[in-house]
C-alpha positions as CSV (number, residue, x, y, z in Angstrom):
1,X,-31.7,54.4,-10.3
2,X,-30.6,54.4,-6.7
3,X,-27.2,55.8,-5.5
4,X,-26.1,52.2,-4.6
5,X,-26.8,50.4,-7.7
6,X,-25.2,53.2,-9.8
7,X,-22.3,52.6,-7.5
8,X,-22.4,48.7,-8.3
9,X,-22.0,49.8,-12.1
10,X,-19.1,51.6,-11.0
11,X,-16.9,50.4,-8.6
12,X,-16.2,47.4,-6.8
13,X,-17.7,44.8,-9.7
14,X,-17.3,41.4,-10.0
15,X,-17.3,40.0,-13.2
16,X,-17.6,36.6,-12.4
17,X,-20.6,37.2,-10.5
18,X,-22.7,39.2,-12.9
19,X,-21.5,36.4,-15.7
20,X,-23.2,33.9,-13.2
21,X,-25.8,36.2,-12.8
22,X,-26.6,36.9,-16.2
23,X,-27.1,32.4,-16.9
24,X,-30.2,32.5,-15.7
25,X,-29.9,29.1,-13.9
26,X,-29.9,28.1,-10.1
27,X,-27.2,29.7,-7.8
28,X,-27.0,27.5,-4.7
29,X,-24.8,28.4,-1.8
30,X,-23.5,27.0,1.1
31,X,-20.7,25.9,3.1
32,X,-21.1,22.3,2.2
33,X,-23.6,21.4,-0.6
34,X,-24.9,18.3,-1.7
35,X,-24.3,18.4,-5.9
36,X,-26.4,15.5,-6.6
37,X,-29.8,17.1,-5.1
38,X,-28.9,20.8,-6.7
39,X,-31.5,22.7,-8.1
40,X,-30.8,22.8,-11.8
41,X,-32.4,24.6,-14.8
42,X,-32.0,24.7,-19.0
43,X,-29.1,26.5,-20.1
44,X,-28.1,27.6,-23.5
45,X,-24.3,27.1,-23.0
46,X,-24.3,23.1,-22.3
47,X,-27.9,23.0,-24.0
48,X,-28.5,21.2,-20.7
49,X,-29.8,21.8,-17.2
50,X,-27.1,23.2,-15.1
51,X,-26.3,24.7,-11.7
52,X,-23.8,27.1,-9.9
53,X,-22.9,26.4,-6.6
54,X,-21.3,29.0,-4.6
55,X,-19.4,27.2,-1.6
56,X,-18.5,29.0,1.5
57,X,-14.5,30.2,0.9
58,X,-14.5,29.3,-3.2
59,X,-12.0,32.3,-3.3
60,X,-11.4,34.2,-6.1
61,X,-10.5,31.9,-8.5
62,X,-12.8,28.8,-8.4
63,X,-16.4,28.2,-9.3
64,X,-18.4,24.6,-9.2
65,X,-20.6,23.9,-12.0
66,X,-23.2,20.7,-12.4
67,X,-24.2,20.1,-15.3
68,X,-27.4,17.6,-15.9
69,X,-27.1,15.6,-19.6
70,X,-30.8,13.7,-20.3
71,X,-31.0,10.2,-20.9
72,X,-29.8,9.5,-24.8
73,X,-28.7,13.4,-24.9
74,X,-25.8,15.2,-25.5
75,X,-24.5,19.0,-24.2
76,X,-23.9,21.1,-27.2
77,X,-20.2,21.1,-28.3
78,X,-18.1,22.9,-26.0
79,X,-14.8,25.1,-26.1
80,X,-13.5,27.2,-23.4
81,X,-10.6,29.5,-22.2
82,X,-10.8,27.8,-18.8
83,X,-9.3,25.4,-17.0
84,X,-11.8,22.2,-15.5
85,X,-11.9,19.3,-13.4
86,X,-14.8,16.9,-14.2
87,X,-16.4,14.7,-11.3
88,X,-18.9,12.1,-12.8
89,X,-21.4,12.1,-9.4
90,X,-24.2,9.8,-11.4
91,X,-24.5,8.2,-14.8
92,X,-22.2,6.9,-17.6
93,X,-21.4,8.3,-21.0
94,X,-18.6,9.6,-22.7
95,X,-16.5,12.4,-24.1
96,X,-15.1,12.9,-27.5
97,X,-12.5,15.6,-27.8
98,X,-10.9,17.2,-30.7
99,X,-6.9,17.2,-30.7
100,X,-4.8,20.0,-32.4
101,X,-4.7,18.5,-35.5
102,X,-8.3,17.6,-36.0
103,X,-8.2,14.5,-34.9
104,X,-10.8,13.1,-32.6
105,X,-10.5,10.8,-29.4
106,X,-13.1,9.7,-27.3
107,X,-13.2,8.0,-24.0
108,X,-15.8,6.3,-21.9
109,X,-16.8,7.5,-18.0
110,X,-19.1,6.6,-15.3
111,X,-20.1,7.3,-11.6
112,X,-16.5,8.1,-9.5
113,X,-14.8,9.0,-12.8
114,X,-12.8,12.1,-12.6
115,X,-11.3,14.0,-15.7
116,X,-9.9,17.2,-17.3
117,X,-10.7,18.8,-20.2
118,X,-7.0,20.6,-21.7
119,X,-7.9,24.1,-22.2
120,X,-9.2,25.4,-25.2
121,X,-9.8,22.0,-26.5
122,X,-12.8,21.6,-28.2
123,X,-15.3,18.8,-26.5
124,X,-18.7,17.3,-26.1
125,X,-20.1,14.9,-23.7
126,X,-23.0,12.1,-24.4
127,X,-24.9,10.6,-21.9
128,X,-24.5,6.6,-22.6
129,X,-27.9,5.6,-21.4
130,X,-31.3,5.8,-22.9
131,X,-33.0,5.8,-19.6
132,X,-30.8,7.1,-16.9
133,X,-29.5,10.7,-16.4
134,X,-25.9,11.9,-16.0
135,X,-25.0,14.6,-13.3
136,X,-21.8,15.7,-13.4
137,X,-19.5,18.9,-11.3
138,X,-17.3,21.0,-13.1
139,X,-14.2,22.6,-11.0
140,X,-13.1,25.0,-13.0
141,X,-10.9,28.8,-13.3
142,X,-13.5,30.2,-14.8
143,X,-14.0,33.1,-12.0
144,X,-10.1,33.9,-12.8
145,X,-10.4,34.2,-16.2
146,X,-13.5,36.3,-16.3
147,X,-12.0,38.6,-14.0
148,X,-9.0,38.9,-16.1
149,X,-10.8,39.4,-19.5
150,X,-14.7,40.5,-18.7
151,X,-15.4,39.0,-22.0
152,X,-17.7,36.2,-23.0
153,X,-17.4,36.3,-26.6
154,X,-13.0,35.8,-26.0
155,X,-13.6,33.1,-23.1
156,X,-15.9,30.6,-24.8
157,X,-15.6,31.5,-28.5
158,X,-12.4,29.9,-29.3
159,X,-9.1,31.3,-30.0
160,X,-5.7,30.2,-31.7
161,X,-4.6,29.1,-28.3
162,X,-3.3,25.1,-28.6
163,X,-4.7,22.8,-25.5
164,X,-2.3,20.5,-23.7
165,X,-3.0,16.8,-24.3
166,X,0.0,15.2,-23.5
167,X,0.2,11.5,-24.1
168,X,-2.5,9.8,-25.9
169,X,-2.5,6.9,-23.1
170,X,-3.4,9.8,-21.0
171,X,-7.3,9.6,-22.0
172,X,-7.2,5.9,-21.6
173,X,-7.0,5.8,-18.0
174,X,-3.3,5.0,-18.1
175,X,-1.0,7.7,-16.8
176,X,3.0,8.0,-15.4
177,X,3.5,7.5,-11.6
178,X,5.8,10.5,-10.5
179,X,7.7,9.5,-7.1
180,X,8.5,12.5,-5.4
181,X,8.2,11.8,-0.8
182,X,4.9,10.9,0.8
183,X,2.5,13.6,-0.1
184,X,4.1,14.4,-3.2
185,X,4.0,11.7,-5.2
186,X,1.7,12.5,-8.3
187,X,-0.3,10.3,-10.6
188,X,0.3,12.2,-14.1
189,X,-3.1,11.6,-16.5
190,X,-6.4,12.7,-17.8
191,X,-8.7,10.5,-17.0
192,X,-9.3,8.1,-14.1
193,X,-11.6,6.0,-14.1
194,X,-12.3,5.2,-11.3
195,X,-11.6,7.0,-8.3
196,X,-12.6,3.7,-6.1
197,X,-9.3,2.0,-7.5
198,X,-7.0,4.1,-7.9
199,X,-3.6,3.5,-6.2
200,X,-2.8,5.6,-3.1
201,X,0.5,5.8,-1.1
202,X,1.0,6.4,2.4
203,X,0.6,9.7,4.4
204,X,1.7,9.2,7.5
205,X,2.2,13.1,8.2
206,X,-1.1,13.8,7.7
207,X,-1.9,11.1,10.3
208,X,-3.5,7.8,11.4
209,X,-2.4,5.8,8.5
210,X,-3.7,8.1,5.9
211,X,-2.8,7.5,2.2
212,X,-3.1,9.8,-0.9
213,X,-2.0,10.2,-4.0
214,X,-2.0,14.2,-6.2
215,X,-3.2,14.4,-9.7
216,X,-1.6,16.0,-12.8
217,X,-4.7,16.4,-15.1
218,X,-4.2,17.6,-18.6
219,X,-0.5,19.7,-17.5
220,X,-3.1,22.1,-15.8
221,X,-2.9,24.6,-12.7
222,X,-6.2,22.5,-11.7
223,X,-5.6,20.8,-8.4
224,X,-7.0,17.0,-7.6
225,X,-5.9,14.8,-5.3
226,X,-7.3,11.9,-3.3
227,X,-6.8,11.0,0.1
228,X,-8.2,7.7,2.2
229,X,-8.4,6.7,6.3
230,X,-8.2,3.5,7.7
231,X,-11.4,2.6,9.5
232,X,-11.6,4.3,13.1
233,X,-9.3,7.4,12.3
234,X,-9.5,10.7,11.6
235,X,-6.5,13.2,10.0
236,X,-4.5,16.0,11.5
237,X,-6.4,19.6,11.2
238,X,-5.4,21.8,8.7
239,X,-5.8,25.4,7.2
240,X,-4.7,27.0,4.2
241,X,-5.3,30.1,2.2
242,X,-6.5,28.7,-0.7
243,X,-10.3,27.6,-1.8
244,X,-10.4,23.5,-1.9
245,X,-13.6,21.5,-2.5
246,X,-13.5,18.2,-0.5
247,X,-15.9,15.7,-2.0
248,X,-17.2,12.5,0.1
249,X,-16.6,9.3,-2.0
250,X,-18.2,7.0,0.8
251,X,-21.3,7.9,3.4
252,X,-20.4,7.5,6.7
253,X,-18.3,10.5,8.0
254,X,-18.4,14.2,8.8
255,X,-16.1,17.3,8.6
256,X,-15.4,19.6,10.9
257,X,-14.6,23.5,10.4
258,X,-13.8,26.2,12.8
259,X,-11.7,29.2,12.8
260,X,-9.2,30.3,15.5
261,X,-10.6,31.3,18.7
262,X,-14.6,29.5,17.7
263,X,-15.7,28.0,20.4
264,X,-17.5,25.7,18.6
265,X,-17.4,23.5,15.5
266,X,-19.4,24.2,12.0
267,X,-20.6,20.4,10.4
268,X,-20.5,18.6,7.5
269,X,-22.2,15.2,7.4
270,X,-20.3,12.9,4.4
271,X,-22.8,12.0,1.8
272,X,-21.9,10.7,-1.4
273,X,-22.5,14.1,-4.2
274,X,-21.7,16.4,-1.1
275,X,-18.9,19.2,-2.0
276,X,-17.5,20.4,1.6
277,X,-16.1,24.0,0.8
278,X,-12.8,24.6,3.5
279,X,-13.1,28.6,3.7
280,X,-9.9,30.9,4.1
281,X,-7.5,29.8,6.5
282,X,-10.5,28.2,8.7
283,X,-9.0,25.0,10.3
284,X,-10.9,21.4,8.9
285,X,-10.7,17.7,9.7
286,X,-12.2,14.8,7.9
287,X,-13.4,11.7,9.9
288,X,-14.0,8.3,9.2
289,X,-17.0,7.2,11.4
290,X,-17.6,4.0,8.6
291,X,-16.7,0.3,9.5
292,X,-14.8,0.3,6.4
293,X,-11.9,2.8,5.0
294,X,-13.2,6.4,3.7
295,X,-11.6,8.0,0.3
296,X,-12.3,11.8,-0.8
297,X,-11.3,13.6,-3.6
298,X,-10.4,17.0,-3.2
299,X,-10.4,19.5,-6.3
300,X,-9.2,23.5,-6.3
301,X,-6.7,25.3,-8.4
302,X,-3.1,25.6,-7.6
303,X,-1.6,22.0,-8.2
304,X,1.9,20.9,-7.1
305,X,2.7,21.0,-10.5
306,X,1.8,24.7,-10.9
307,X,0.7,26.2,-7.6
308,X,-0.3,29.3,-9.1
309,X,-0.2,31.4,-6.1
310,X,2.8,32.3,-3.5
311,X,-0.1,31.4,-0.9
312,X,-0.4,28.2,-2.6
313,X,3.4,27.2,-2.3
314,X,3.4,27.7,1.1
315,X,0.2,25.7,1.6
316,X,1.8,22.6,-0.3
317,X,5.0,23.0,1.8
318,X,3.3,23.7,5.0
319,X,0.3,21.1,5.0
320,X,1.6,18.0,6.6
321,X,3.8,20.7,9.1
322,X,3.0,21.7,12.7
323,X,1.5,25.4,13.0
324,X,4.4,25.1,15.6
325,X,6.9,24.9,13.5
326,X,5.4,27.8,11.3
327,X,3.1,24.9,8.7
328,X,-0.4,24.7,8.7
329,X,-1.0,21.7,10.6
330,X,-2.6,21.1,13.9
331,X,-1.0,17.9,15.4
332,X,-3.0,15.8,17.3
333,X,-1.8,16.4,20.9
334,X,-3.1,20.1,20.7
335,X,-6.6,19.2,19.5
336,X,-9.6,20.1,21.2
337,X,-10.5,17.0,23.6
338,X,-14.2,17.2,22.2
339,X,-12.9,16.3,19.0
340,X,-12.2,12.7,20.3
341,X,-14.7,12.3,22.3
342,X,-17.0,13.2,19.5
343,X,-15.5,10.9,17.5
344,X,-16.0,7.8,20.0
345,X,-19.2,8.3,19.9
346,X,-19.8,8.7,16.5
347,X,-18.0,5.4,15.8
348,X,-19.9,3.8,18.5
349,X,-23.3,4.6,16.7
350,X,-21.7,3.0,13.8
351,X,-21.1,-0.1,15.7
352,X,-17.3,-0.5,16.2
353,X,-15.0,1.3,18.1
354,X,-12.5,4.6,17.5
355,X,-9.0,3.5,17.3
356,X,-7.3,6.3,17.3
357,X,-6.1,6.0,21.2
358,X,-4.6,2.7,20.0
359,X,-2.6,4.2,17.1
360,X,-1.4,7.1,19.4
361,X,-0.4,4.9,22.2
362,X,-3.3,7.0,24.5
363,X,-5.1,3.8,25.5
């Protein structure tokens, strides 16, 4: 045994990391990372294919998981010490979940359905086709908890620990609309549907007639929220210091990353089944080149609800807030002029024009 690898048994581990390790199934990596096309492989926890992707600035508390379910299958029954966000990229099928009292309550999903699973809560999911596949992405706390207890056998072998359901509507797609100011308003629920439909409220501080909406899913620390541009805009830049997934709903768009001081841009081209990672306090914008508006959901942990994290806070309460005023905002007027001229053209290709010089009274 080498000096280095008896170091790696002794200091500096990651638990998370050997776990993943130890699955035996495709690790992909990446700064942004198209889920749908994933290399995936049999594994004995779903009784499924599956895959890990490892996005650039996940963090330490965050992992993305796809799991594959054949057509007229099933994943084995599931329970878990973790917290998840389910994104339904292809197929339809369902979930049937088990509530405290033994009771059972299932609930039908399909492509741009989004849902959580209440911790500990025992679950299955069925594919609903006999001839079509299901791909779906877990964001989930799994890298937290692993860290915190380095056991497999306490994690995923159930516990006396009682899930949070809340309302039964909760599972039917229903939910309770929380109004808080723009940018805080949350959509309380389990389950939406779809995330095509789902009612946003204006943004304006995030720019260019943006609207969003945040998700409570299952009283978790899970974070979800969705955000959409009118056509021909972009939104502010941004930083924070804490790991978000951004996830295309729409082709036709691109993000940009950089960190202070690059002098030049890293680029993310908007597919449908694309997860964009946004890396530790390196700045990001999202831009609409379609001829129609552009939605995305976004999916991390630290919600409004329960941040989880100091850092966290001060992300929510800085994220719509000039970096000039001590917020993690870059306001348009101190953008890099190559981000609009990039963006001109981009539209043009697309066959209609930018109108973001309109909106800011630049024309």
């Amino acid at each position: 045994m080498s000096e280095a690898t008896h170091e790696e048994q002794l200091i500096f581990r990651d638990p998370y990391i050997e776990w993943a390790r130890r699955q035996s199934i495709p690790i992909t990596e990446g700064l942004g990372v198209d889920v749908l096309a994933m290399e995936t492989a049999p594994w004995d926890r779903t009784g499924t294919p599956a895959g890990i992707a490892h996005l650039r600035g996940r963090g330490d508390f965050t992992t993305l998981i796809a799991v594959d379910i054949p057509a007229g299958g099933a994943t084995e029954p599931q329970q878990h010490l973790y917290e998840e966000t389910i994104h339904v990229l292809s197929g339809q099928g369902s979930t049937a979940i088990e509530r405290p009292d033994g009771s059972r309550q299932s609930f039908e999903w399909g492509a741009h359905s989004v849902f959580a699973i209440p911790m500990n809560a025992k679950h299955q999911h069925f594919n609903g086709s006999g001839s079509k596949p299901v791909r779906m992405a877990s964001t989930n706390s799994l890298p937290v908890m692993m860290k915190l207890f380095r056991n497999d056998d306490y994690i995923f072998g159930g516990s006396d620990f009682r899930p949070a359901f809340g309302e039964e509507k909760y599972f039917t797609g229903d939910g309770d609309f929380v109004r808080i100011s723009p940018g805080r308003h949350l959509w309380e629920t389990n389950f939406v549907p779809d995330l095509m439909r789902l009612e946003l409220h204006e943004w304006s501080a995030r720019g260019a007639g943006g609207s969003s909406v945040f998700l409570v899913m299952a009283d978790s620390i899970m974070h979800s929220h969705i955000s959409e541009m009118p056509v021909g805009t972009y939104k502010k830049a941004h930083r924070h210091d804490s790991d978000v997934y951004v996830w295309p709903l729409d082709e036709g768009g691109y993000t940009l990353l950089w960190y202070e001081g690059d002098g030049d841009f890293q680029r993310v081209d908007w597919r449908y089944g694309v997860a964009v990672g946004t890396p530790l306090m390196m700045y990001h914008q999202h831009f609409n080149t379609r001829p129609d508006r552009a939605r995305y959901l976004a999916t991390g942990m630290g919600g409004l609800r329960y941040p989880f994290t100091e850092q966290k806070t001060n992300t929510f309460r800085g994220v719509d807030v000039s970096i000039k005023d001590g917020g993690r905002q870059l306001e348009y007027e101190d953008e890099d002029p190559r981000i609009r001229e990039l963006f001109q053209e981009e539209c043009r290709a697309w066959g209609h024009e930018s109108r973001m010089d309109e909106l800011l009274g630049d024309g």
